[in-house]
Each structure stands twice: as C-alpha cells, then as structure tokens.
N, C-alpha and C positions, 0 to 999 in steps of 0.2 A: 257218588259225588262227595270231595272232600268238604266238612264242614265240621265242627266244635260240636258235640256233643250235651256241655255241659260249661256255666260262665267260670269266668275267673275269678276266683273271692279268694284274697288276700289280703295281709296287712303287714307293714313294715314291722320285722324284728327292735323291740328297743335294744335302743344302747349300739346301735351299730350305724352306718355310714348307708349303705346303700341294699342291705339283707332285708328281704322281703319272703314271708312262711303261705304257701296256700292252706286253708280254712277246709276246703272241700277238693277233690280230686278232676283236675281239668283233663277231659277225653277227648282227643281229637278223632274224626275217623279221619285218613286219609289214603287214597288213590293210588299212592307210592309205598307205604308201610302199614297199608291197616289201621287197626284201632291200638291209638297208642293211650296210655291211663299216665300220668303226670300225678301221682297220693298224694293223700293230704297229707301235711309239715313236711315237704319238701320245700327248703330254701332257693330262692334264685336272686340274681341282681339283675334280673329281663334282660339286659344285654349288656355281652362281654367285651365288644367290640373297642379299639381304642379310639380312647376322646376325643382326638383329631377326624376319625372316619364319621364320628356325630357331628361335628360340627362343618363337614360339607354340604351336609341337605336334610338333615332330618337333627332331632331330640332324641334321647335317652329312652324316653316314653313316648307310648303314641296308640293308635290303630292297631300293631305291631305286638303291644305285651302278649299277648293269649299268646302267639305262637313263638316270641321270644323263649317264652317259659318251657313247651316244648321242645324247642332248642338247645334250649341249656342240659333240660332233663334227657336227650338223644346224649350229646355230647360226653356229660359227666358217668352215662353210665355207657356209652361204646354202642349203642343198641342196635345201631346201623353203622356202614361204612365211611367215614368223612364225609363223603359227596353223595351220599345218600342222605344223610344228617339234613344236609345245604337244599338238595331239594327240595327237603320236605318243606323245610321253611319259606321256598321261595314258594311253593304249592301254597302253605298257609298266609304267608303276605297276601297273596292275590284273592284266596279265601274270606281273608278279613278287610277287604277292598281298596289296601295301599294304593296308590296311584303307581304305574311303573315308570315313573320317573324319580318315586325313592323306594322303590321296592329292587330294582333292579341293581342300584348302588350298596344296598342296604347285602343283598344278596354274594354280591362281588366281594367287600367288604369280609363276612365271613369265609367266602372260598379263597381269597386273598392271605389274611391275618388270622384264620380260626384256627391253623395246623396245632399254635405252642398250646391252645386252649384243650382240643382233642388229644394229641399226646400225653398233657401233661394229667389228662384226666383221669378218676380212679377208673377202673375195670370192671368192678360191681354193681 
C-alpha cells in the first residue's frame, strides 16, 4: 500500500522568492515506483505548474506539498518516464487524501503543461 514513509520538514531558503530546502529526507513508498528517498537539502518550490492552472481550483500549497516534492524530485532527476513521474503523483494526491475534484485537475494540469518542465530538466 502506497503511503509516506517519513513527514516533510522543511524551511524556506532566505533571500529567495519561492525556494524551499528539506531538513530530513522525505520517503515515499509507492505501488507504481517503489521506495522513492527525496535527501535532505534538496530544493523544491512544491509546485511548478503555471499560475493560471492554480488559480482554477486549488493554491500553490496544500494537502499536496509531500507529494509535490516527490514530483519535482522524479522530474528534475529523470527517475521515471514522464508519465510515469505523473502517476506517481496522482497515486500520492489520493494517498494524501486530495478530494478528486482537485486531485484530478491538479493531475491533468502536470500531464498537460509538465513536458517544458521534464525536458528542460538536468539528467542527474
């Protein structure tokens, strides 16, 4: 059964906009990919999505960060296939008990607008 292994403890980067460092290393297990480890001082801004798709039904923040961060960390390092990435997340929204009336938008959303974000991402 997919479920968080471990909480999210965090604190916003000074001096910056939206850069946020985890404290301790966030473990998801998950159903789709296994046990994925998210280390500590990895940076993320929870969600990359553009400000127009947040301001249809959901915030920036939410229920959501645990597996945002996951997200970012799949993405930025390639670890799965795009749409493998996108699963996982929609697995962890419903894991962290989003409603799917913005889990589902939220989900679209990434499979939609996330390609420039995976492309443009490093490889390591």
């Amino acid at each position: 059964m997919s479920k968080f292994l471990t909480p999210l403890i965090c604190e916003k980067v000074e001096g910056t906009k939206d850069q946020w460092q985890l404290h301790e290393p966030l473990i998801y297990q998950s159903d789709l990919g296994g046990t994925i480890t998210v280390p500590s001082g990895y940076k993320t801004d929870f969600a990359s999505t553009p400000q127009f798709a947040w301001a249809l039904s959901f915030t920036k923040n939410g229920l959501w960060d645990d597996i945002a961060v996951v997200h970012d960390f799949l993405y930025g390092n390639k670890i799965f296939s795009r749409k493998k990435c996108d699963n996982v997340f929609l697995e962890g929204l419903k894991v962290l008990g989003v409603p799917a009336i913005q889990a589902y938008p939220m989900y679209w959303a990434v499979r939609i607008f996330g390609k420039k974000f995976y492309d443009g991402a490093p490889t390591s």
